[in-house]
RORO-895899 format. One record per residue (C-alpha): residue in three letters; chain; x, y, z. Coordinates in steps of 0.2 Angstrom, whole numbers. Example, Ala and Ser with C-alpha at 12.3 -4.5 7.8 and 13.67 -1.06 7.14 Angstrom:
{code: ALA, unit: A, xx: 62, yy: -22, zz: 39} .
{code: SER, unit: A, xx: 68, yy: -5, zz: 36} .
END
This chain:
{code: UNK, unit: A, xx: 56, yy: 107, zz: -393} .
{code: UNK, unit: A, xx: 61, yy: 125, zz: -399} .
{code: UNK, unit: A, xx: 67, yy: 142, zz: -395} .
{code: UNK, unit: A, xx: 55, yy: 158, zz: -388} .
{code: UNK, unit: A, xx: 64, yy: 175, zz: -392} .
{code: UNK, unit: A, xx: 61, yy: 191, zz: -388} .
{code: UNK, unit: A, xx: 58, yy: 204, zz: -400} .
{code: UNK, unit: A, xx: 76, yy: 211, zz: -394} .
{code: UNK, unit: A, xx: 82, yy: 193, zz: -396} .
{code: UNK, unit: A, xx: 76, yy: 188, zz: -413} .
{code: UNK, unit: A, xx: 85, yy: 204, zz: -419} .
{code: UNK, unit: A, xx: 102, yy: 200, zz: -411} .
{code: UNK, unit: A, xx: 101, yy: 179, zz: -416} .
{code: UNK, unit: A, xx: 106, yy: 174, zz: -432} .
{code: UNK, unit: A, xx: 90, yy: 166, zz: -439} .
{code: UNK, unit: A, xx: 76, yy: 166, zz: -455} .
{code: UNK, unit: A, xx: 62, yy: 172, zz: -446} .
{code: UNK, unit: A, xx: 59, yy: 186, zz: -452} .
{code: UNK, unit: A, xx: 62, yy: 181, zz: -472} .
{code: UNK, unit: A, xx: 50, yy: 165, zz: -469} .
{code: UNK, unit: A, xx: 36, yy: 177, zz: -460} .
{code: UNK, unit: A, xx: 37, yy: 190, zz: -473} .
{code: UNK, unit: A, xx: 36, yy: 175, zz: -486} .
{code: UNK, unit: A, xx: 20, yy: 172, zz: -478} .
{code: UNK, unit: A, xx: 12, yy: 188, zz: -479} .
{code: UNK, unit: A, xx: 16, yy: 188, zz: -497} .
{code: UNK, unit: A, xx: 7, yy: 173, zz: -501} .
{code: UNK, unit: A, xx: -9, yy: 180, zz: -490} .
{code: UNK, unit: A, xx: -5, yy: 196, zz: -503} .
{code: UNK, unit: A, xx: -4, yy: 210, zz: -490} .
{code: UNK, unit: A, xx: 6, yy: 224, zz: -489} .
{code: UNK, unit: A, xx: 9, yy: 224, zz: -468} .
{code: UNK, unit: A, xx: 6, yy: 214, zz: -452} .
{code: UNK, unit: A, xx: -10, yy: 222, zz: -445} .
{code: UNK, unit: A, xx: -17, yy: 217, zz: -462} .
{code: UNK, unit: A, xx: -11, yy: 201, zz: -464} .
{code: UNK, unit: A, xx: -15, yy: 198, zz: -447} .
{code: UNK, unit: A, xx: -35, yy: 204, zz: -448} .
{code: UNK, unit: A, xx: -36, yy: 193, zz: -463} .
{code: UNK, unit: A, xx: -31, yy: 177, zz: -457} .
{code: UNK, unit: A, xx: -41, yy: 176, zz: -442} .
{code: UNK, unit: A, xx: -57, yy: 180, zz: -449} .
{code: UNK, unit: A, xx: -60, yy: 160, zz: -449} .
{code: UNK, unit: A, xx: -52, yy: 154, zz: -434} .
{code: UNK, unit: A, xx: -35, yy: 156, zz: -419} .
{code: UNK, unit: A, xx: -26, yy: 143, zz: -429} .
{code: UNK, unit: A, xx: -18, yy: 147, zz: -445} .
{code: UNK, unit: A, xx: -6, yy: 134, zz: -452} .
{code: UNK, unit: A, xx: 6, yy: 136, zz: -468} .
{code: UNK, unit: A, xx: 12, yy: 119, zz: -476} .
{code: UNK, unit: A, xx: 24, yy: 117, zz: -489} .
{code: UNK, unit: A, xx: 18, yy: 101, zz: -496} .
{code: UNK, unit: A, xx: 15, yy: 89, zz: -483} .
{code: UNK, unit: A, xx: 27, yy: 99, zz: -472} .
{code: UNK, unit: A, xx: 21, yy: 111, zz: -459} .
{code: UNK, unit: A, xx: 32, yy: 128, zz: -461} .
{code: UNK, unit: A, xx: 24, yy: 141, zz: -451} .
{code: UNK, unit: A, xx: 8, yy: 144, zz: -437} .
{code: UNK, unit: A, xx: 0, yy: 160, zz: -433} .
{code: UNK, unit: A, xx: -12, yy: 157, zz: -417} .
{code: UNK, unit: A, xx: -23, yy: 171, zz: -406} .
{code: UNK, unit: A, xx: -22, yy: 169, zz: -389} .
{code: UNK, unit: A, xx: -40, yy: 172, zz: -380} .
{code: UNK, unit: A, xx: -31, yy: 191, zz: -373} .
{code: UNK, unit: A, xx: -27, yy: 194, zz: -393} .
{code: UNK, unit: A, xx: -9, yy: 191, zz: -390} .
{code: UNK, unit: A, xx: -1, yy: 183, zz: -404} .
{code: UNK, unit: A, xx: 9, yy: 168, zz: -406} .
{code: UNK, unit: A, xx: 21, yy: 167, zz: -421} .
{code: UNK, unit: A, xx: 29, yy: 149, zz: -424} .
{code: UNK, unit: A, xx: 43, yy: 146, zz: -438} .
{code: UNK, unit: A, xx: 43, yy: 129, zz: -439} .
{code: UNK, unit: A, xx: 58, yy: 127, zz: -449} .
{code: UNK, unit: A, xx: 70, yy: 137, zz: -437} .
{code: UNK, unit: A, xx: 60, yy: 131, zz: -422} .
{code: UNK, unit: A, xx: 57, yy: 149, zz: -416} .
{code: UNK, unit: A, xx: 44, yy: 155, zz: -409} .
{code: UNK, unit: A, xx: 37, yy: 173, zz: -405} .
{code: UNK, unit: A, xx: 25, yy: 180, zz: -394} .
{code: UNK, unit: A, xx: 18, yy: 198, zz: -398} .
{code: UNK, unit: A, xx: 7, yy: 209, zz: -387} .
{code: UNK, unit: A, xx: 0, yy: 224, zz: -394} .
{code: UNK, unit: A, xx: 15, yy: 234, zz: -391} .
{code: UNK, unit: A, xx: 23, yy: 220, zz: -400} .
{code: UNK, unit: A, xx: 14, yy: 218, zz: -416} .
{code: UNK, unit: A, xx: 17, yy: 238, zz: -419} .
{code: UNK, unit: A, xx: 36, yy: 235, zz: -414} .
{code: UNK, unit: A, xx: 35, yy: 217, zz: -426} .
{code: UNK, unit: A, xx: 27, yy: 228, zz: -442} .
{code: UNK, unit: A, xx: 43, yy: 242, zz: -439} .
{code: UNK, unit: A, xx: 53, yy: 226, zz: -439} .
{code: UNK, unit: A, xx: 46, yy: 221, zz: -456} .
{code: UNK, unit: A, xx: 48, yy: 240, zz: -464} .
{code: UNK, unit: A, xx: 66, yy: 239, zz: -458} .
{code: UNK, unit: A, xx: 68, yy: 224, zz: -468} .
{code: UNK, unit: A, xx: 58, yy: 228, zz: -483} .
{code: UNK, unit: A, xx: 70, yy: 243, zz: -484} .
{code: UNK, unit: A, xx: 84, yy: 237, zz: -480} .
{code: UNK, unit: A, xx: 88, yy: 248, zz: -465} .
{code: UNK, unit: A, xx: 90, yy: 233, zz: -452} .
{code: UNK, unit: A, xx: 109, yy: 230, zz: -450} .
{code: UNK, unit: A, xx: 112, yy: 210, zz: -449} .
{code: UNK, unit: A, xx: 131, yy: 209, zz: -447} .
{code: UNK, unit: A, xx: 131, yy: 210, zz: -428} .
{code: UNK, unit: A, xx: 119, yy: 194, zz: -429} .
{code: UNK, unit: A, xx: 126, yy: 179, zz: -420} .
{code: UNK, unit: A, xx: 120, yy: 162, zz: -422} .
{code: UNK, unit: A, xx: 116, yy: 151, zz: -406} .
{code: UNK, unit: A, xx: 131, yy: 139, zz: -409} .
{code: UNK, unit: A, xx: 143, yy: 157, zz: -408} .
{code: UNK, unit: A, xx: 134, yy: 166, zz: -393} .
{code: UNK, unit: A, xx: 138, yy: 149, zz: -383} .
{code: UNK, unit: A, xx: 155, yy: 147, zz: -389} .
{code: UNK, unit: A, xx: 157, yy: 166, zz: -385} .
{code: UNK, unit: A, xx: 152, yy: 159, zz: -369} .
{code: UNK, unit: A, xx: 161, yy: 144, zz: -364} .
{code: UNK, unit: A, xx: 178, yy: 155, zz: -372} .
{code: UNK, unit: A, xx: 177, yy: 168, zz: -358} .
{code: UNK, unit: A, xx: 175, yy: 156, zz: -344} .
{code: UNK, unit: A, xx: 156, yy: 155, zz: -340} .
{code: UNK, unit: A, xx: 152, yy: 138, zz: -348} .
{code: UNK, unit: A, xx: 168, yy: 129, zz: -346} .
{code: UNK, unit: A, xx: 162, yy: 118, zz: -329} .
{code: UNK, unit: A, xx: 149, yy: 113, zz: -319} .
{code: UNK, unit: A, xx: 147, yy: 122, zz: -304} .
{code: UNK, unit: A, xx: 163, yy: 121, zz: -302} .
{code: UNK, unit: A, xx: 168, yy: 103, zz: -310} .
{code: UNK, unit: A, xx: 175, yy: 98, zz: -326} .
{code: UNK, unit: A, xx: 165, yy: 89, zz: -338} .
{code: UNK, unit: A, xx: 170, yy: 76, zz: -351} .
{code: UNK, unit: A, xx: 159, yy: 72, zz: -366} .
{code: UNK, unit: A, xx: 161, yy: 57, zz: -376} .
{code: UNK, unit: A, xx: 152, yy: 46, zz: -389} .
{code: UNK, unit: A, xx: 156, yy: 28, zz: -395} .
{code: UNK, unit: A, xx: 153, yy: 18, zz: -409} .
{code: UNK, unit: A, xx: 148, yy: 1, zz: -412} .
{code: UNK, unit: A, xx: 144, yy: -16, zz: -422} .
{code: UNK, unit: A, xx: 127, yy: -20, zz: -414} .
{code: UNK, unit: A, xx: 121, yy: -35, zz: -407} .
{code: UNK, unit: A, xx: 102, yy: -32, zz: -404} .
{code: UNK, unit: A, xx: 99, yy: -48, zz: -393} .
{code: UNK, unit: A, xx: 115, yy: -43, zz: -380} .
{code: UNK, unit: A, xx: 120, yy: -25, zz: -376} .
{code: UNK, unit: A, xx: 137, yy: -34, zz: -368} .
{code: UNK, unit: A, xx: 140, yy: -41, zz: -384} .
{code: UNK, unit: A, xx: 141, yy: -22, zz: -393} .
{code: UNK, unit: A, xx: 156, yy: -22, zz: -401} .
{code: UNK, unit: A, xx: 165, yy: -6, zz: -399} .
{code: UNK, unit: A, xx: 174, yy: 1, zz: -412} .
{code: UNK, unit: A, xx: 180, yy: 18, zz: -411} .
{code: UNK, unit: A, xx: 175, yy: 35, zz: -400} .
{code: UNK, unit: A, xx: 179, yy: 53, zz: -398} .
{code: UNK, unit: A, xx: 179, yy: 65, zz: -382} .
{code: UNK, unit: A, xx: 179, yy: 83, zz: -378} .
{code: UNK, unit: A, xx: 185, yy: 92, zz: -364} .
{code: UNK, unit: A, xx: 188, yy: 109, zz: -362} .
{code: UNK, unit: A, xx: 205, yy: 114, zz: -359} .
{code: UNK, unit: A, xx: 212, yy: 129, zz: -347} .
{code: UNK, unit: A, xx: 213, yy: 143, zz: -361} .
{code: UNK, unit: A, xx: 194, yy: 137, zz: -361} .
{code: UNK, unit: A, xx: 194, yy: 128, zz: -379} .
{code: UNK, unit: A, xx: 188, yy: 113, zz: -384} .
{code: UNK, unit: A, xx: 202, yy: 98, zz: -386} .
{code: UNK, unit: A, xx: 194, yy: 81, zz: -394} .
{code: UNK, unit: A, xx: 201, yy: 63, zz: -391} .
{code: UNK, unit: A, xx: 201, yy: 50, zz: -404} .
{code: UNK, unit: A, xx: 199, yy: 33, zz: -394} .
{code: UNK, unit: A, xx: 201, yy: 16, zz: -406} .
{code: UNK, unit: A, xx: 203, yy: -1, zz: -397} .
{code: UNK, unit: A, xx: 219, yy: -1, zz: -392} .
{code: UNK, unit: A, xx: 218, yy: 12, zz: -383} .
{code: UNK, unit: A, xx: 199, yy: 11, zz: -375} .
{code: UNK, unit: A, xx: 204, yy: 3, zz: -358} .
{code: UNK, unit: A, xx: 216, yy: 18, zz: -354} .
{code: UNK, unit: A, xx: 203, yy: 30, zz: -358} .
{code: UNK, unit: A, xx: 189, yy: 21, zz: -348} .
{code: UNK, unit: A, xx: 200, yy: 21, zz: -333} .
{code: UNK, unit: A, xx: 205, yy: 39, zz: -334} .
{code: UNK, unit: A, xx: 183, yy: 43, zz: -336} .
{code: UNK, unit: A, xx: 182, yy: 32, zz: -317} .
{code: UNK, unit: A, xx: 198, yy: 42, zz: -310} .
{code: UNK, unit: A, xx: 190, yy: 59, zz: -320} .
{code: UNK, unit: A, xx: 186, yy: 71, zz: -305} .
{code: UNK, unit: A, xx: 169, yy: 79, zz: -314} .
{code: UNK, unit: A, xx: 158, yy: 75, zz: -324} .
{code: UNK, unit: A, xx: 154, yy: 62, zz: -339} .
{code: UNK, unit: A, xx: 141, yy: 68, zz: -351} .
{code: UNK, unit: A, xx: 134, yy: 61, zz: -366} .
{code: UNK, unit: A, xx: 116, yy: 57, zz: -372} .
{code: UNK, unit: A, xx: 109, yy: 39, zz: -368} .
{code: UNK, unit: A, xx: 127, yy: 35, zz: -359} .
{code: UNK, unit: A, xx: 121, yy: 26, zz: -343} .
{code: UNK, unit: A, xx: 110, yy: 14, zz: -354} .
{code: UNK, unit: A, xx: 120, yy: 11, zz: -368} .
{code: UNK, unit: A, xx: 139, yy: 21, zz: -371} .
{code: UNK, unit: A, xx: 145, yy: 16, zz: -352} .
{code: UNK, unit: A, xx: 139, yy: -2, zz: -349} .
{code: UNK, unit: A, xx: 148, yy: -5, zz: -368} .
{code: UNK, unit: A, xx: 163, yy: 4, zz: -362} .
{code: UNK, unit: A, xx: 163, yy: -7, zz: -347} .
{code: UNK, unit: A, xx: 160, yy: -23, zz: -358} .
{code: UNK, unit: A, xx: 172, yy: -21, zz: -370} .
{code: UNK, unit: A, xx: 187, yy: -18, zz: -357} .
{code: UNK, unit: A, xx: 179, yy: -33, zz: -345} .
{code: UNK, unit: A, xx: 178, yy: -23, zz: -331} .
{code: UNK, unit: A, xx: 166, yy: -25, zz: -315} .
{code: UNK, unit: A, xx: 150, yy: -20, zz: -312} .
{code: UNK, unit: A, xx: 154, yy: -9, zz: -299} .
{code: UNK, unit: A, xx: 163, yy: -1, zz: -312} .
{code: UNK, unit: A, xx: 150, yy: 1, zz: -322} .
{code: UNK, unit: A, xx: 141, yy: 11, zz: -304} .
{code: UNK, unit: A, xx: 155, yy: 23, zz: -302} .
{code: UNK, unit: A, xx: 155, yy: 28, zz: -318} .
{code: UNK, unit: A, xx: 134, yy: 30, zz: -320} .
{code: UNK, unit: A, xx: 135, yy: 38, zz: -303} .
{code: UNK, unit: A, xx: 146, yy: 54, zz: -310} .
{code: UNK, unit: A, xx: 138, yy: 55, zz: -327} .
{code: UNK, unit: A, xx: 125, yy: 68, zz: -333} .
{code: UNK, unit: A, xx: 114, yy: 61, zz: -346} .
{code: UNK, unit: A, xx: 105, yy: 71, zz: -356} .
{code: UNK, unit: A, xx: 94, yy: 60, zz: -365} .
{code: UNK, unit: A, xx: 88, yy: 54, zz: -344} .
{code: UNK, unit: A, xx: 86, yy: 73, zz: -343} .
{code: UNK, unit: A, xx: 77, yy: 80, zz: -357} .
{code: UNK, unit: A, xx: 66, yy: 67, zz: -351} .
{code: UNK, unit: A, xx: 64, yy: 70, zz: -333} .
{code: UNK, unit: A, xx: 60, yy: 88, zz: -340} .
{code: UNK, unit: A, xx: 50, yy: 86, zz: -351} .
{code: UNK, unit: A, xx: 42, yy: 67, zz: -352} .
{code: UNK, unit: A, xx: 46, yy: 67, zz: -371} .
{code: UNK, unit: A, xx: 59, yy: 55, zz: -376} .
{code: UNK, unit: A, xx: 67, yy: 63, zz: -390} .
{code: UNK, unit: A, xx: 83, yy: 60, zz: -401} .
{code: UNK, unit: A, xx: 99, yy: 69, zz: -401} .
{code: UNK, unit: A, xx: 99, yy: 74, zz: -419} .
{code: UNK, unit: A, xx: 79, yy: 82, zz: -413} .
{code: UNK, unit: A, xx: 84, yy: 90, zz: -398} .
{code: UNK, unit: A, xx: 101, yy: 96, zz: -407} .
{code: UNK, unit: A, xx: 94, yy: 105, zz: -424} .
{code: UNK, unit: A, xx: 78, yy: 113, zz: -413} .
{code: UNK, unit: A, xx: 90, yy: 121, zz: -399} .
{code: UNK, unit: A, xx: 106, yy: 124, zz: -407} .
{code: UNK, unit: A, xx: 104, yy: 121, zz: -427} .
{code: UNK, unit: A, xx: 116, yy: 108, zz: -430} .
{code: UNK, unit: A, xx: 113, yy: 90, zz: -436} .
{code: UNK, unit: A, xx: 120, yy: 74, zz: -439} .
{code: UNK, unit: A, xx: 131, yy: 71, zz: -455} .
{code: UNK, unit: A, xx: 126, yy: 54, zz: -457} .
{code: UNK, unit: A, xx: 107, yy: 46, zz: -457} .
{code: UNK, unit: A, xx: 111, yy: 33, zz: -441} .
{code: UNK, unit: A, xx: 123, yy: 23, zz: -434} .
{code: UNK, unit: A, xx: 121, yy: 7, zz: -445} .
{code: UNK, unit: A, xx: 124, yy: 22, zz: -457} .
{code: UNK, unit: A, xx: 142, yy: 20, zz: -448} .
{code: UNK, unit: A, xx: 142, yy: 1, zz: -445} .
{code: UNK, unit: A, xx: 141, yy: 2, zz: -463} .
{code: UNK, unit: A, xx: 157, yy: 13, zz: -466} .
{code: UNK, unit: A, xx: 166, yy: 2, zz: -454} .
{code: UNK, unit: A, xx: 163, yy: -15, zz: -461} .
{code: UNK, unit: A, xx: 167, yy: -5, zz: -478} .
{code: UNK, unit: A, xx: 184, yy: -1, zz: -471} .
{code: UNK, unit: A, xx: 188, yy: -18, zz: -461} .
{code: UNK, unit: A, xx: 185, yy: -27, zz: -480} .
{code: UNK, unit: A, xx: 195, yy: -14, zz: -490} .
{code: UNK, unit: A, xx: 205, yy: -5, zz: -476} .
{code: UNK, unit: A, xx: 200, yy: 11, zz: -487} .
{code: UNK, unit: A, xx: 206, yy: 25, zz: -476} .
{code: UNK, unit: A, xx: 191, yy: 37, zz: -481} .
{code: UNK, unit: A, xx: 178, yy: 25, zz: -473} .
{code: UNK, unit: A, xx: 185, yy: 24, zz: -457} .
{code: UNK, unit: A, xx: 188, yy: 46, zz: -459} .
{code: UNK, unit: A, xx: 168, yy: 48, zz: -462} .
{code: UNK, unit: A, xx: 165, yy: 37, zz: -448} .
{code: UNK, unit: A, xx: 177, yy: 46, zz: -436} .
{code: UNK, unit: A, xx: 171, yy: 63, zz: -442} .
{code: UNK, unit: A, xx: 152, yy: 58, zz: -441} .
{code: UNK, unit: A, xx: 158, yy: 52, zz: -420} .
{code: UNK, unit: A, xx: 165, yy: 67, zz: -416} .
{code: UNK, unit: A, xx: 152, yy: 78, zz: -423} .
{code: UNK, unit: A, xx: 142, yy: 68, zz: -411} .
{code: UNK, unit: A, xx: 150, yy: 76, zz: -396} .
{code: UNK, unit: A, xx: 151, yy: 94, zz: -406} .
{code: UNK, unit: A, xx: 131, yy: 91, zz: -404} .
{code: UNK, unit: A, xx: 130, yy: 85, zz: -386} .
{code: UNK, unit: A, xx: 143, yy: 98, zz: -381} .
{code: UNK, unit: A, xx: 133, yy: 113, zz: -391} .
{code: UNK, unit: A, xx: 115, yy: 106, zz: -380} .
{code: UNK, unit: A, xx: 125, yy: 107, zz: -365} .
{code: UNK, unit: A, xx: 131, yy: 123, zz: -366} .
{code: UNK, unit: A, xx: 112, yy: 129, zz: -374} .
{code: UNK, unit: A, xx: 105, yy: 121, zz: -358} .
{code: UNK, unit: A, xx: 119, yy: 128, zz: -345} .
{code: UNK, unit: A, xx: 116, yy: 145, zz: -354} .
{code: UNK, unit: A, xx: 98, yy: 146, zz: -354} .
{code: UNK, unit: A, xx: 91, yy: 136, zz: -341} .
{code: UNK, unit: A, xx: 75, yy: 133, zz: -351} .
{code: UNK, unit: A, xx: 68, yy: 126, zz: -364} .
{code: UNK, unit: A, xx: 49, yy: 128, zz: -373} .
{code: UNK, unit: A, xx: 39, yy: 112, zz: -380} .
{code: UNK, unit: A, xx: 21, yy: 111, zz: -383} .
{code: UNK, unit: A, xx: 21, yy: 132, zz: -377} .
{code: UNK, unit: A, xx: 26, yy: 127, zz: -361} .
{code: UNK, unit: A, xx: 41, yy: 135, zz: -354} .
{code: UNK, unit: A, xx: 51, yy: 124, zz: -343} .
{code: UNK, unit: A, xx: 65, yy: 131, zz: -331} .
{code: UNK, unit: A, xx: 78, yy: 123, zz: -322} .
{code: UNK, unit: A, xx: 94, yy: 125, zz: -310} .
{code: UNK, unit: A, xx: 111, yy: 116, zz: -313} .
{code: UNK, unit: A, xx: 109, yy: 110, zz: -297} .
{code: UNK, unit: A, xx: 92, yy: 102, zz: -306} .
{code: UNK, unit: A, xx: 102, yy: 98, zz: -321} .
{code: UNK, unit: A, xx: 114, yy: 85, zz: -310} .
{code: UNK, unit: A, xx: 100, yy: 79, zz: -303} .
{code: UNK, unit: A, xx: 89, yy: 74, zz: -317} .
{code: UNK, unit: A, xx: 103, yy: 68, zz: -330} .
{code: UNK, unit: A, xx: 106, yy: 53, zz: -318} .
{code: UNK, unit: A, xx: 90, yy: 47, zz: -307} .
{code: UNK, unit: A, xx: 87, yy: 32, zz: -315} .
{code: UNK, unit: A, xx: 103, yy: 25, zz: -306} .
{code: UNK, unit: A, xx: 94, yy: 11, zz: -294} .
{code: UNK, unit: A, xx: 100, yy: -1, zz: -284} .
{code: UNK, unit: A, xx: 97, yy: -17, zz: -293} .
{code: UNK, unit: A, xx: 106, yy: -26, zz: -307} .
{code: UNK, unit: A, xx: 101, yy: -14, zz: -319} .
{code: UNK, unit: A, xx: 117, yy: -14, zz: -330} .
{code: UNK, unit: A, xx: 106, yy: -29, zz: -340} .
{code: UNK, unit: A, xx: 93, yy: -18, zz: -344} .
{code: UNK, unit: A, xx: 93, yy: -13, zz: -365} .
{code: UNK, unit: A, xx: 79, yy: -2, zz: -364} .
{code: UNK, unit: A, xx: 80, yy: 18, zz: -369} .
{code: UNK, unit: A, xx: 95, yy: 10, zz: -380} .
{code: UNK, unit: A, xx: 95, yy: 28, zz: -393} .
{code: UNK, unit: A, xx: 111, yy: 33, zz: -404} .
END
């Protein structure tokens, strides 16, 4: 998954793309783009720069000789026609010179919170929204024997900010009933098959429970996948569309830190923990807004629209009928 820009974008969205390109060109030892770009397709369409074994950058030529340019570190991609490449190589001057001003540039995380501050991102066609994230001690052979162990939600308040929750065991039964009164929407990624069933578990409530709560949630692992039949992993989807990653490697990174803390009772396990959860929804949150905001996303050059309307659809579909709060399969922190 990545981004597509615009020329007009790719100078208004904080990013590298330009540095890394021109890093590029530098290697091929030419001066300009035209140049760079008539010497590496003498030998083929495809043109890959590694560094190592890592993939950094691809140049390809499209059979109408538009050009496809694709940082694969930023996870940007931009298309050029022949206007473009002459208005890409006055790019490149300007930054060779020195002349292209960068301090109106916004990063993706800003021009989305810019967003959601004046009112735009704040519901869902016309709902409020909840996200949350939970963590665990994991019982592989019996999702209802997930212990839970602490969790954190979001909600965006009525000056349109961001107001998190802190939720330990004590308190987990209150929260889960105010998610099945919540009059909007409960969002998170992989919820309906792992975070709400463990909620509901842990707090031995009914199955019908468990329904009412699946049945108002938008999941976004279930839609990235109804969108694009990939099933990918937050911390993926997060660094390609909005640049922000995890702060610890997994969750039994986390299980770690809170057996740590239950033998010691040191404090600063137990705050990496809560900071690594709540970072969690900063993520989820961030891919939500990104996905409200653009109504698109690009993966394997294919561009892929969609409504909200589309959005609340596809995050819960595979809600059925039969007793399916058993089931342990898509289980993904």
């Amino acid at each position: 998954m990545y981004k597509r820009f615009t020329l007009e974008e790719l100078k208004t969205v904080q990013n590298n793309f330009v540095s890394n390109f021109y890093s590029i060109v530098k290697k091929e030892h030419c001066m300009m783009t035209m140049d760079f770009f008539k010497k590496i397709f003498k030998e083929g369409e495809d043109v890959y720069y590694f560094n190592r074994w890592e993939a950094i950058f691809r140049c390809s030529q499209l059979p109408n000789e538009d050009l496809v340019l694709m940082d694969e570190r930023e996870k940007v991609q931009l298309v050029l026609d022949e206007q473009g490449k002459r208005d890409f190589q006055n790019v490149i001057k300007n930054y060779l010179i020195k002349k292209e001003k960068v301090n109106g540039q916004k990063s993706i995380e800003n021009i989305l919170l810019d967003a959601f501050q004046s009112g735009v991102l704040s519901n869902i066609l016309g709902k409020s929204y909840l996200v949350y994230d939970i963590e665990t001690i994991w019982s592989l052979d019996d999702l209802s024997q997930m212990k839970f162990t602490l969790a954190y939600s979001m909600e965006p308040n009525s000056q349109n900010k961001m107001t998190y929750e802190y939720i330990d065991p004590n308190n987990l039964d209150s929260f889960v009933q105010k998610m099945l009164d919540f009059d909007g929407y409960i969002v998170w990624y992989n919820n309906i098959w792992f975070d709400n069933p463990v909620c509901i578990f842990n707090t031995e409530r009914w199955p019908e429970d468990l329904q009412k709560l699946n049945e108002k949630s938008i999941d976004l692992y279930v839609l990235i996948h109804a969108l694009t039949g990939k099933r990918m992993w937050l911390n993926k989807v997060s660094e390609a569309l909005v640049g922000v990653s995890k702060t610890l490697e997994s969750g039994a990174e986390g299980e770690v830190l809170y057996q740590k803390y239950l033998e010691s009772g040191d404090e600063k396990h137990l705050e990496t923990l809560k900071q690594y959860c709540k970072n969690d929804v900063r993520m989820t949150a961030l891919v939500l807004l990104y996905l409200m905001y653009y109504k698109k996303v690009f993966i394997e050059e294919e561009e892929i629209t969609f409504t909200l309307e589309e959005v609340i659809e596809k995050a819960n579909r595979e809600i059925k009928e039969e007793k399916w709060w058993n089931s342990q399969q898509n289980i993904f922190e």
